[in-house]
Structure formats: C-alpha cells, structure tokens
NUDONU-207769 format. One line per field, with one value per residue (C-alpha): x, y, z; residue number from 1; residue in three letters. Coordinates in Angstrom, 2 decimals. Example, Ala and Ser with C-alpha at 12.3 -4.5 7.8 and 13.67 -1.06 7.14 Angstrom:
c1 c(12.30, 13.67) .
c2 c(-4.50, -1.06) .
c3 c(7.80, 7.14) .
rogu c(1, 2) .
loti c(ALA, SER) .
END
This chain:
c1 c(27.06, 23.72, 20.36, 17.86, 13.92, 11.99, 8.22, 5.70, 2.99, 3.91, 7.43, 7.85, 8.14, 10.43, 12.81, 12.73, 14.27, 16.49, 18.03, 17.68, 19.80, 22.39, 25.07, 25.30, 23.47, 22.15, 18.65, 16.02, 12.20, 8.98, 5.81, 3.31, 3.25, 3.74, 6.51, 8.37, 7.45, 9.10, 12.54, 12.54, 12.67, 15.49, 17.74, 16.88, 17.57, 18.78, 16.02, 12.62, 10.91, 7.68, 4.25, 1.20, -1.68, -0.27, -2.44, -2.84, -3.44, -1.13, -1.02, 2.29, 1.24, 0.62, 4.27, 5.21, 3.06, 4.83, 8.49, 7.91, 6.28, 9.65, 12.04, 14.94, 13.97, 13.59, 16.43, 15.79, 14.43, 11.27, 10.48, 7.17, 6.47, 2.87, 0.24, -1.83, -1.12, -3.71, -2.69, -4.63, -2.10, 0.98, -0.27, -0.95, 2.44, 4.68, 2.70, 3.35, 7.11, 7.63, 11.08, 10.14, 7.27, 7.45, 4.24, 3.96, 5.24, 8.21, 11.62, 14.12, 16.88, 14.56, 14.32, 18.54, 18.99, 16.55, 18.28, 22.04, 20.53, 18.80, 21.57, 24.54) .
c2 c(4.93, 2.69, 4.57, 5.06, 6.02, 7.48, 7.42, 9.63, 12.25, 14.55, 16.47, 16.86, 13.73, 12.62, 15.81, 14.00, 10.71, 12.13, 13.62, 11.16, 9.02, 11.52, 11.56, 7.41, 6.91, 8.87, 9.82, 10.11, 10.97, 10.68, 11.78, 9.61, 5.77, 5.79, 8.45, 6.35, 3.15, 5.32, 5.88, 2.98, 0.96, 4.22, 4.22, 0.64, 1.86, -0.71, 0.50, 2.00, 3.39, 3.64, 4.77, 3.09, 6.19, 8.15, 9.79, 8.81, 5.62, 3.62, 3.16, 1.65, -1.67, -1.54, -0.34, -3.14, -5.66, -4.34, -4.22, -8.03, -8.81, -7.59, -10.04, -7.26, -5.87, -9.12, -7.74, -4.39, -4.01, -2.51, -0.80, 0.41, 3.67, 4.08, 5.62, 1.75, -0.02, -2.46, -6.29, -6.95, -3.38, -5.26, -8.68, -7.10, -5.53, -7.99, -10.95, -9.23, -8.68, -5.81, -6.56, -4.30, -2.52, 0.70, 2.70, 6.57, 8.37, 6.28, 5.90, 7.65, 5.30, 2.37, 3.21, 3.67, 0.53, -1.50, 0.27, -0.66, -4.39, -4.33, -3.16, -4.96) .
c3 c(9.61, 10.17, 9.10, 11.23, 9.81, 11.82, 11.54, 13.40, 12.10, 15.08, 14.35, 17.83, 18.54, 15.57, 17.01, 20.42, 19.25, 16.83, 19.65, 21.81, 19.21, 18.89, 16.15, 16.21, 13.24, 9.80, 11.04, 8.33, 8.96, 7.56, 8.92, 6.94, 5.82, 2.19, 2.44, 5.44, 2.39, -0.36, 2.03, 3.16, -0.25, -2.00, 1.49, 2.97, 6.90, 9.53, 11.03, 11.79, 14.68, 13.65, 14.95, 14.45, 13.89, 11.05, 8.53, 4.98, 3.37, 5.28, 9.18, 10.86, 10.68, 6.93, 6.70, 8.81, 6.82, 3.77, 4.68, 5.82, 2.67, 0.72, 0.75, 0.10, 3.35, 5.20, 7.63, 9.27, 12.08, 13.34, 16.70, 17.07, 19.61, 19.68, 21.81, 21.49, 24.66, 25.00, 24.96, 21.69, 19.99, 21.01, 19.67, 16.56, 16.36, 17.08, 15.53, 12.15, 12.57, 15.00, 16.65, 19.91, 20.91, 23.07, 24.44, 24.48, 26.57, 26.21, 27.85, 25.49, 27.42, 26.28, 22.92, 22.92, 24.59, 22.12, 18.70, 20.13, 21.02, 17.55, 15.77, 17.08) .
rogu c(1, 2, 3, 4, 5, 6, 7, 8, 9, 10, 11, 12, 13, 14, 15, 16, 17, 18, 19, 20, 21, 22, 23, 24, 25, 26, 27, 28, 29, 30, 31, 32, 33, 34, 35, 36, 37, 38, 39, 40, 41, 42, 43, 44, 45, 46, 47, 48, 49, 50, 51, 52, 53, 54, 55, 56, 57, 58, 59, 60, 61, 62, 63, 64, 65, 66, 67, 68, 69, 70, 71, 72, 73, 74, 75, 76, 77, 78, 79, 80, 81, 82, 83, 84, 85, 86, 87, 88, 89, 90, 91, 92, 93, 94, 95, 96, 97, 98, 99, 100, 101, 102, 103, 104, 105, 106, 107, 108, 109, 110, 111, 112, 113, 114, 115, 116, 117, 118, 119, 120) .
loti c(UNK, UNK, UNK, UNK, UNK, UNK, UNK, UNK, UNK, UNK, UNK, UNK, UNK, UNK, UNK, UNK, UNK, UNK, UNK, UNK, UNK, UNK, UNK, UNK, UNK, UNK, UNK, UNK, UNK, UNK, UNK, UNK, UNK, UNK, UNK, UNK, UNK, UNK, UNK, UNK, UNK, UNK, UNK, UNK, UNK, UNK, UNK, UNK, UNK, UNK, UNK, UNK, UNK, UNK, UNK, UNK, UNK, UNK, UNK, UNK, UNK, UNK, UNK, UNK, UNK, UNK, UNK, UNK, UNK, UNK, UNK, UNK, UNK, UNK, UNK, UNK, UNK, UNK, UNK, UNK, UNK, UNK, UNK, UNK, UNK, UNK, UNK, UNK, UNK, UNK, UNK, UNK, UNK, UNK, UNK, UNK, UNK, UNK, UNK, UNK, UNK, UNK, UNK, UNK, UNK, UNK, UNK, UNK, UNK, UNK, UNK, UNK, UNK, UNK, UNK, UNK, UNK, UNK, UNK, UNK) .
END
C-alpha cells in the first residue's frame, strides 16, 4: 500500500482528506514542516499533500525546496493545497517542483483525481 503524507497545521483539514482518500493508501500526517521533513526522510511517502502556511521554522515551500534538493527523494510527488491563490503563489509552487497545485477550499474529487493520476 502507497503512503500518503499529509501536511497541514489545521487537524481538521488533514481529517478531511484522509477521508476523502479513504482506505487506498497508508495515510500519515504532520502538522508542521520539520515534522512532515522528519517522516518524510524515515517513511519516504509516494506522496505529499502539503500546505504552504504552517508554523515553525519551515513553510511548505521550504519542505518542497528540501525534498527536491534530496536526491533519494527525487521521485515523490508533491501536491500543494493552500489558501495562496494569487498567480505569483502558484508560480512559486510549481517552479520549485510542486507536481499540482490546489487552492482552499478545494475539490476533495480534485485532490482524488490528481493522487490516482500522480500515483499511477
């Protein structure tokens, strides 16, 4: 069974796309950047959905700037959900490795539809 991190200071929104995910894939969370940094590099998920404003020393796109920087990471896949919609938040995102990008409030049959394309 494929891993699946997911990344988001708010635990009710880490509750809504576990279930939204259902029993397809080992779900593991973390609600900060360095502890999603810490899982990530022990259980090396398929995949992370990650938010961008966390609190802590790391934001999202530190995360993202670090799992690209590892080259034993080089392959999972990253799908940001964030509250940042503006053209210049999405730039950001994907121009440093972000495979999708999905604004809050998001469509929870977007996100499944993105993780089975992602992880086919």
């Amino acid at each position: 069974m494929k891993k699946i991190l997911i990344v988001d200071d708010h635990s009710d929104i880490r509750k809504l796309i576990r279930i939204t995910i259902g029993n397809s894939y080992e779900v593991l969370e973390a609600e900060d950047g360095m502890t999603a940094l810490q899982i990530i590099r022990h259980h090396q998920p398929a995949l992370a959905v990650l938010d961008i404003m966390m609190p802590g020393e790391m934001d999202g796109l530190q995360v993202l700037d670090a799992i690209r920087a590892d080259p034993a990471l080089k392959d999972m896949q990253v799908i940001m959900v964030t509250a940042r919609g503006q053209a210049k938040d999405y730039e950001a995102g994907m121009s440093r490795g972000a495979n999708a990008y999905l604004i809050k409030p998001f469509s929870p049959i977007h996100l499944v539809n993105s993780i089975k394309e992602l992880l086919k």
